[in-house]
KENU-957773 format. One line per field, with one value per residue: residue number from 1; residue in one letter; x, y, z negated of N, C-alpha, C, O, CB in turn. Coordinates in Angstrom, 3 decimals. Glycine has a CB too. Layout:
REM residues N
seq	c(NUM | ...)
type	c(A | ...)
nc1	c(X | ...)
nc2	c(Y | ...)
nc3	c(Z | ...)
cac1	c(X | ...)
cac2	c(Y | ...)
cac3	c(Z | ...)
cc1	c(X | ...)
cc2	c(Y | ...)
cc3	c(Z | ...)
oc1	c(X | ...)
oc2	c(Y | ...)
oc3	c(Z | ...)
cbc1	c(X | ...)
cbc2	c(Y | ...)
cbc3	c(Z | ...)
//
This chain:
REM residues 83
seq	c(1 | 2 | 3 | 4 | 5 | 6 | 7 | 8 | 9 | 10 | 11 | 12 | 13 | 14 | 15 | 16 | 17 | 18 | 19 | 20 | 21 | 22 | 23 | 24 | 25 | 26 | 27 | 28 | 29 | 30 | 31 | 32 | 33 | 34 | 35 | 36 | 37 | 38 | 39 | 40 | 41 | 42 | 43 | 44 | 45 | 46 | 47 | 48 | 49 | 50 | 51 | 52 | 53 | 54 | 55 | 56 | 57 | 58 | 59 | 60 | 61 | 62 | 63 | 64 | 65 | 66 | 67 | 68 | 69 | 70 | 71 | 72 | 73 | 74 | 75 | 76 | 77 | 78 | 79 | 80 | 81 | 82 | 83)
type	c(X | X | X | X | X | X | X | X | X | X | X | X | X | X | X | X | X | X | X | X | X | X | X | X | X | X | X | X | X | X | X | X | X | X | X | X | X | X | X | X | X | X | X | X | X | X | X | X | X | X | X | X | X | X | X | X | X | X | X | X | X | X | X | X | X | X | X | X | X | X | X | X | X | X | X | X | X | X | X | X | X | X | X)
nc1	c(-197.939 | -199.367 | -200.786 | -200.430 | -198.585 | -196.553 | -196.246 | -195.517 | -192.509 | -192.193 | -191.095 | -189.566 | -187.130 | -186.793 | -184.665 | -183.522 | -183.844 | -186.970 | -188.938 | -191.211 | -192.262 | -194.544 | -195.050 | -197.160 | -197.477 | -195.593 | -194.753 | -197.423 | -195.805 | -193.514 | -195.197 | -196.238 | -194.379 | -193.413 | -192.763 | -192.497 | -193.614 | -192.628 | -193.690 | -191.532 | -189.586 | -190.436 | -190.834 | -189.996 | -189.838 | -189.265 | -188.639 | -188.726 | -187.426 | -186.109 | -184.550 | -183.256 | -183.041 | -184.278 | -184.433 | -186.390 | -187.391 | -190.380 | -192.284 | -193.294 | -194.611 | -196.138 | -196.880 | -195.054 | -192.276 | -188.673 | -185.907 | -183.385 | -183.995 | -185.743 | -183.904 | -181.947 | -184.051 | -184.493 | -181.872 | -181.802 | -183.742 | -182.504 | -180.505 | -181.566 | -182.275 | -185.246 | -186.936)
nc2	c(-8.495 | -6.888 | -8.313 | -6.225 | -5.128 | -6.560 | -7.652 | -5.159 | -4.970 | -7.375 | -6.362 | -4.355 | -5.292 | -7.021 | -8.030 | -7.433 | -4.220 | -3.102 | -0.871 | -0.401 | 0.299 | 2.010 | 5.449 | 5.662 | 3.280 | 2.392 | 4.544 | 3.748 | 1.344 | 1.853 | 3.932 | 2.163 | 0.659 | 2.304 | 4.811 | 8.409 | 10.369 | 13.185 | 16.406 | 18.376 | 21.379 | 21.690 | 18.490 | 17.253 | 14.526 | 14.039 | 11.238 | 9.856 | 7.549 | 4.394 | 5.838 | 7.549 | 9.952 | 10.248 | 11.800 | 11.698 | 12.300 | 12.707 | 10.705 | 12.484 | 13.466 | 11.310 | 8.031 | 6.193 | 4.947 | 6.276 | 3.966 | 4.512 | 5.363 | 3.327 | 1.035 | 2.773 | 2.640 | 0.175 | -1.076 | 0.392 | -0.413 | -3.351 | -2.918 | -2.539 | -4.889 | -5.739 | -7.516)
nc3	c(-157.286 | -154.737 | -151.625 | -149.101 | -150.139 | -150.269 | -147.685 | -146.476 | -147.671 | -146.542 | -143.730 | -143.869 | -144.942 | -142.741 | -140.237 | -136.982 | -137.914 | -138.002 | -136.299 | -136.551 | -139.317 | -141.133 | -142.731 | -144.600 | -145.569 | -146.911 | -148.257 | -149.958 | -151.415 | -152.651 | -154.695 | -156.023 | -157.038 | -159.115 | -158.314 | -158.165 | -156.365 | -154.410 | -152.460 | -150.747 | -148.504 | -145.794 | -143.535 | -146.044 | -148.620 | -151.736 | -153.403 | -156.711 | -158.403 | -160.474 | -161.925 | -160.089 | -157.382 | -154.056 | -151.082 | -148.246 | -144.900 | -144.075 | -141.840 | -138.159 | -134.764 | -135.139 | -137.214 | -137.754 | -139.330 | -139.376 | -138.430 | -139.235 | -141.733 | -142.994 | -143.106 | -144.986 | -147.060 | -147.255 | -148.575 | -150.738 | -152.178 | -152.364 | -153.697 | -156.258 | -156.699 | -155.631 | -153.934)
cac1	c(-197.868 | -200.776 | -200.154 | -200.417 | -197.104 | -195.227 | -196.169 | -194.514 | -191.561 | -191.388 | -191.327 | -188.750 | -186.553 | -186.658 | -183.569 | -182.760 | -184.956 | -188.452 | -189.515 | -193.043 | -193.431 | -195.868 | -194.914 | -198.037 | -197.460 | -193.917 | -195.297 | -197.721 | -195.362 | -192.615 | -195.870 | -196.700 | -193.254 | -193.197 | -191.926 | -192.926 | -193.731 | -193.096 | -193.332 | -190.549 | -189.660 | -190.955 | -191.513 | -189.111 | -190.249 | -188.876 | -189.002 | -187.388 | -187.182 | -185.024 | -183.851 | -182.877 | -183.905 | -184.170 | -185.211 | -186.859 | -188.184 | -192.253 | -192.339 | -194.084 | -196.141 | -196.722 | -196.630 | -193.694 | -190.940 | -187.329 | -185.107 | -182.858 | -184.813 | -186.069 | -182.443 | -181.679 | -185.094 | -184.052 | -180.070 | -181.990 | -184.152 | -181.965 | -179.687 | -182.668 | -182.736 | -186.579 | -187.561)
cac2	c(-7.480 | -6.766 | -8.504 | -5.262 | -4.753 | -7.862 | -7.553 | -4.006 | -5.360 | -7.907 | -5.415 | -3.312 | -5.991 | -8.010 | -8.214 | -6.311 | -3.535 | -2.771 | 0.323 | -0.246 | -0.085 | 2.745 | 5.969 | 5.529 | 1.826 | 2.801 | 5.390 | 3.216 | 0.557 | 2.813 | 4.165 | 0.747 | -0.104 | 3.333 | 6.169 | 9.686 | 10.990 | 14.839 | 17.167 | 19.662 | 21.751 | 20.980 | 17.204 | 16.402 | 13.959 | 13.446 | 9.846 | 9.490 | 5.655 | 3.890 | 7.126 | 8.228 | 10.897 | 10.208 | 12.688 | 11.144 | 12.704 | 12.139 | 11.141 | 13.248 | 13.598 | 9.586 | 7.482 | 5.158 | 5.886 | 6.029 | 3.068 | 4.925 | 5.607 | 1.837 | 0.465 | 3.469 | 2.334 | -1.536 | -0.884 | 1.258 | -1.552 | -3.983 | -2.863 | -2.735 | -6.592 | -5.601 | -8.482)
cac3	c(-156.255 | -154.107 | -150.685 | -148.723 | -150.545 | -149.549 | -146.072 | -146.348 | -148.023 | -145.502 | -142.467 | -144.394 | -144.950 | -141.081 | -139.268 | -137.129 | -138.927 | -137.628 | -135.835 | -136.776 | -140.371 | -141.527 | -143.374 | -145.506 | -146.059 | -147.644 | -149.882 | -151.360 | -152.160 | -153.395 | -155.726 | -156.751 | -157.760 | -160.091 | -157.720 | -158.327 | -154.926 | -154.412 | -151.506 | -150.404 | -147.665 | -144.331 | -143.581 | -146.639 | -149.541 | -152.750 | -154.326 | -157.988 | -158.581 | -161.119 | -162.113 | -159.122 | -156.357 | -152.926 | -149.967 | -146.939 | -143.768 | -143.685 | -139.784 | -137.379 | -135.070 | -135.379 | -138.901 | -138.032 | -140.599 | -138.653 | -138.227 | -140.351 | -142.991 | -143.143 | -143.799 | -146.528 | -148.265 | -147.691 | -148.863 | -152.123 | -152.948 | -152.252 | -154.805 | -157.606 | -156.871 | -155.626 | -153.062)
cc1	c(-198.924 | -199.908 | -199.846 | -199.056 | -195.902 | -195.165 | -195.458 | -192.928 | -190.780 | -190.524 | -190.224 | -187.283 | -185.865 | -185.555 | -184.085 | -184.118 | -185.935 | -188.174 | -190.698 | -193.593 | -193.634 | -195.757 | -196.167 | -198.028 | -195.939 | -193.992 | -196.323 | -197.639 | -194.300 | -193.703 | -196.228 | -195.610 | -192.975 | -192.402 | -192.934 | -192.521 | -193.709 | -192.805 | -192.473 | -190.567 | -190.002 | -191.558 | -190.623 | -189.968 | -189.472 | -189.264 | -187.831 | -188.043 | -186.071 | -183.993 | -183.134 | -183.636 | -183.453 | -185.071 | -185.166 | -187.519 | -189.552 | -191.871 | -193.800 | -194.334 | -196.476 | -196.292 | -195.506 | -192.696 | -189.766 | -186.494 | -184.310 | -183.119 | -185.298 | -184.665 | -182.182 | -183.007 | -185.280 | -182.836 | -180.901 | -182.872 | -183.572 | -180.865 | -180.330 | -182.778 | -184.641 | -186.541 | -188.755)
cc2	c(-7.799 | -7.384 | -7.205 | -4.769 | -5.505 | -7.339 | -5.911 | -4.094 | -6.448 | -7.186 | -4.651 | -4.282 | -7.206 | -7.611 | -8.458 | -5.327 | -2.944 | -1.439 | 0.483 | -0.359 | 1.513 | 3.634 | 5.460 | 4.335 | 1.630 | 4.055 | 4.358 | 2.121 | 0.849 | 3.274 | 3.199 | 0.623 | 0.967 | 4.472 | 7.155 | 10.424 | 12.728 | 15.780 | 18.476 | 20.165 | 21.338 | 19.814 | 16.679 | 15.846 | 13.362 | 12.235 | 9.839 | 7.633 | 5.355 | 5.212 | 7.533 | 9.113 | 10.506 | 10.745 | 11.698 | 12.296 | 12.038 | 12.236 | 11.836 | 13.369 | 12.173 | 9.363 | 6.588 | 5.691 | 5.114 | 4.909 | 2.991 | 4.908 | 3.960 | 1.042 | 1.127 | 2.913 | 0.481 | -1.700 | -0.608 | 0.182 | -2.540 | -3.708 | -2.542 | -4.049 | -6.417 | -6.639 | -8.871)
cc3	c(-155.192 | -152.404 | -149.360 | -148.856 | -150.100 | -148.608 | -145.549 | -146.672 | -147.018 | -144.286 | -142.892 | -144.429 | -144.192 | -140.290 | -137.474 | -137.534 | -137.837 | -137.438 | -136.304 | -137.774 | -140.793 | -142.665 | -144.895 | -146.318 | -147.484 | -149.071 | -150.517 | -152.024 | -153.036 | -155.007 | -156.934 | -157.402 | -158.843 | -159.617 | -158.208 | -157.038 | -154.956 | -153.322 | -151.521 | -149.278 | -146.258 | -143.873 | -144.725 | -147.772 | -150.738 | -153.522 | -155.479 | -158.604 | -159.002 | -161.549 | -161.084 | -158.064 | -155.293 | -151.883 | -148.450 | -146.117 | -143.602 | -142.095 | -139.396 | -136.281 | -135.291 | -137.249 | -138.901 | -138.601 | -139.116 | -139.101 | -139.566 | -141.515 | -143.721 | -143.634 | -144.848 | -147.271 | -148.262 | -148.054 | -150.759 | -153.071 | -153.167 | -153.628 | -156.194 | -157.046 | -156.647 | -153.605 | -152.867)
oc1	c(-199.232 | -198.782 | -198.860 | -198.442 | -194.768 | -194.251 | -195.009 | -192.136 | -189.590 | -189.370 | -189.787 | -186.327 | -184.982 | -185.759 | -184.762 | -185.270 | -185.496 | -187.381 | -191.178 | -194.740 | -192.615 | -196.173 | -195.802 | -198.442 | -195.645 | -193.523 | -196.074 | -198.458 | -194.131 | -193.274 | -196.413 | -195.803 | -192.169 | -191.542 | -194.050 | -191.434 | -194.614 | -191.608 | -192.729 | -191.467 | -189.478 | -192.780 | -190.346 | -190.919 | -189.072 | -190.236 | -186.606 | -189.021 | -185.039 | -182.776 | -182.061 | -184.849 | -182.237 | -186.222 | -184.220 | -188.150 | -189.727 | -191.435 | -194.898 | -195.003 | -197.564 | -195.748 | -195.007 | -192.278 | -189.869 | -186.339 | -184.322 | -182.380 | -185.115 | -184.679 | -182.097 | -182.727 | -185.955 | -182.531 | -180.594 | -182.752 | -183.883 | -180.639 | -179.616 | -183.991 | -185.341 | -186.165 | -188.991)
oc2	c(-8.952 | -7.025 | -7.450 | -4.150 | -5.202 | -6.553 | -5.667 | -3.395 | -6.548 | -7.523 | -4.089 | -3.795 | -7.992 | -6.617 | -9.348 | -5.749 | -2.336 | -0.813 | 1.607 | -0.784 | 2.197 | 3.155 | 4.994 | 4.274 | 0.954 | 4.247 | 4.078 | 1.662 | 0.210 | 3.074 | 3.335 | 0.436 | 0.534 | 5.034 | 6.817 | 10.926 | 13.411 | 16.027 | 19.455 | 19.697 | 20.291 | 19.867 | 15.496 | 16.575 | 12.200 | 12.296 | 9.823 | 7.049 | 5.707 | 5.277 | 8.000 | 8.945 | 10.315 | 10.337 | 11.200 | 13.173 | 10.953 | 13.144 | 11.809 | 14.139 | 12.136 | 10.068 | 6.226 | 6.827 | 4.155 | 4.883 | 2.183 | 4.384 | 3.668 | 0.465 | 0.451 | 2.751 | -0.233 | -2.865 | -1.281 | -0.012 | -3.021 | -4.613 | -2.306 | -4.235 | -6.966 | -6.251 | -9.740)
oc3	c(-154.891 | -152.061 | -148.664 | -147.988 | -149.731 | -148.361 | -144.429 | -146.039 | -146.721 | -144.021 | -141.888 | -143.824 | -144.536 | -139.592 | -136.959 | -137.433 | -136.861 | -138.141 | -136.446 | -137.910 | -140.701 | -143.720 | -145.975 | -147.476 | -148.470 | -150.192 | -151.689 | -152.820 | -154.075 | -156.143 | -158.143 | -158.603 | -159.667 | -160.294 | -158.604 | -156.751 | -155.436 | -153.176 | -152.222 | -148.582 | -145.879 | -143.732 | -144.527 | -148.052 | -150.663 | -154.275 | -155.359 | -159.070 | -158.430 | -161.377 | -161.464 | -157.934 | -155.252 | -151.724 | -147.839 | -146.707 | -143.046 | -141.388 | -139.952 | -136.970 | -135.865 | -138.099 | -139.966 | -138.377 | -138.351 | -140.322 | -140.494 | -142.348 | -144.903 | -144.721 | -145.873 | -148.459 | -149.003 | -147.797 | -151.743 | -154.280 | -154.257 | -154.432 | -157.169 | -156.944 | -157.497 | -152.499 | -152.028)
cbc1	c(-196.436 | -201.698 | -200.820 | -201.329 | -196.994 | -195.440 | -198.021 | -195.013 | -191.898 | -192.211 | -192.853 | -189.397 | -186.912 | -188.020 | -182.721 | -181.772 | -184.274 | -189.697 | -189.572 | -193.891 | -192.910 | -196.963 | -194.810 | -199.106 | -197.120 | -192.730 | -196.341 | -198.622 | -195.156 | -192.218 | -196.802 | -197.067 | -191.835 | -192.571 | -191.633 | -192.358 | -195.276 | -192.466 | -194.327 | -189.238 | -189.010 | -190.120 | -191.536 | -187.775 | -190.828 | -188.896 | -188.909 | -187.525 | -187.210 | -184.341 | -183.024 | -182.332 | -183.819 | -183.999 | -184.249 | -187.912 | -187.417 | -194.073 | -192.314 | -193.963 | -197.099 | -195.438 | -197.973 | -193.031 | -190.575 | -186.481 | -184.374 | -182.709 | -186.326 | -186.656 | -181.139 | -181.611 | -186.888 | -184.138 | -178.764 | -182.965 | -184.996 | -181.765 | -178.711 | -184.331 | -182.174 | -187.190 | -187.184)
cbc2	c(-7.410 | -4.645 | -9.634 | -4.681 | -4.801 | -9.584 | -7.740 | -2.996 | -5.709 | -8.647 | -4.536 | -2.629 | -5.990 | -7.784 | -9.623 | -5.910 | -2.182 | -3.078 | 0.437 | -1.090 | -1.331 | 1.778 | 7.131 | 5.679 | 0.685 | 3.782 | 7.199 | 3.325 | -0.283 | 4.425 | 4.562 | -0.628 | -0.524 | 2.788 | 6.295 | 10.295 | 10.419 | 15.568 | 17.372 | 19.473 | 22.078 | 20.833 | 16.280 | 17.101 | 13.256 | 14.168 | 8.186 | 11.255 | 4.687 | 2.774 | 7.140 | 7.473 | 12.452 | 9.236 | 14.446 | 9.930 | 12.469 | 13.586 | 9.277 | 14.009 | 14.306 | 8.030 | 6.548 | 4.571 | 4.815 | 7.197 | 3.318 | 5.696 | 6.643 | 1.205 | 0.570 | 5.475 | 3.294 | -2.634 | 1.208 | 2.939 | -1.976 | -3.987 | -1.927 | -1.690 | -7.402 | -3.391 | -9.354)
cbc3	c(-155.632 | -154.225 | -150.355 | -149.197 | -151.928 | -149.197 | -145.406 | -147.218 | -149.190 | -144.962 | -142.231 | -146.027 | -145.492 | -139.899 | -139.899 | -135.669 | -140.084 | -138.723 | -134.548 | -136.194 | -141.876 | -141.870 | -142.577 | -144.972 | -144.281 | -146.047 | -149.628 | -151.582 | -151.547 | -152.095 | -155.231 | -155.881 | -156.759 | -161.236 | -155.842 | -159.602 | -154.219 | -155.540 | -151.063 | -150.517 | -147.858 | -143.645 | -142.112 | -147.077 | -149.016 | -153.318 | -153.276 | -159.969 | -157.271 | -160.116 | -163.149 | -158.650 | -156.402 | -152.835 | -149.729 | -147.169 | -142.585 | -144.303 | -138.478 | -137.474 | -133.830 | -133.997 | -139.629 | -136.859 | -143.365 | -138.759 | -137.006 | -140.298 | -142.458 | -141.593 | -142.976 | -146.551 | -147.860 | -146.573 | -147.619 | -151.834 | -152.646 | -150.954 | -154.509 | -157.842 | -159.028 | -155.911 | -153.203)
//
């Protein structure tokens, strides 16, 4: 895994969870790991990973992904044993 990726994985995974990690940085470790990225209505984003679908909010107007969003996509990896 490309370090670009750790250091996203770290940031995703830091207690108590980061404000500051980087819509873009999160899509293209989600891509790396074998997501299928697909745009829907408004700011929504479909990721299917491990056979599953999961809709995220693309943040706006800035690139920091939400708090929220950072725990559901460290809970979702977390339970694919992806560290």
């Amino acid at each position: 895994m490309k370090r670009k990726y750790k250091k996203t994985l770290e940031l995703i995974y830091k207690r108590p969870v980061s404000g500051n990690v980087q819509w873009p940085d999160v899509e293209a470790l989600l891509c790396a790991l074998g997501a299928e990225i697909e745009e829907r209505e408004g700011s929504r984003v479909s990721v299917t990973l491990f056979d599953e679908v999961r809709v995220f909010h693309r943040p706006h107007p800035g690139p920091s992904t939400d708090k929220g969003a950072v725990a559901s996509i460290r809970d979702w990896l977390q339970s694919h044993k992806i560290k």
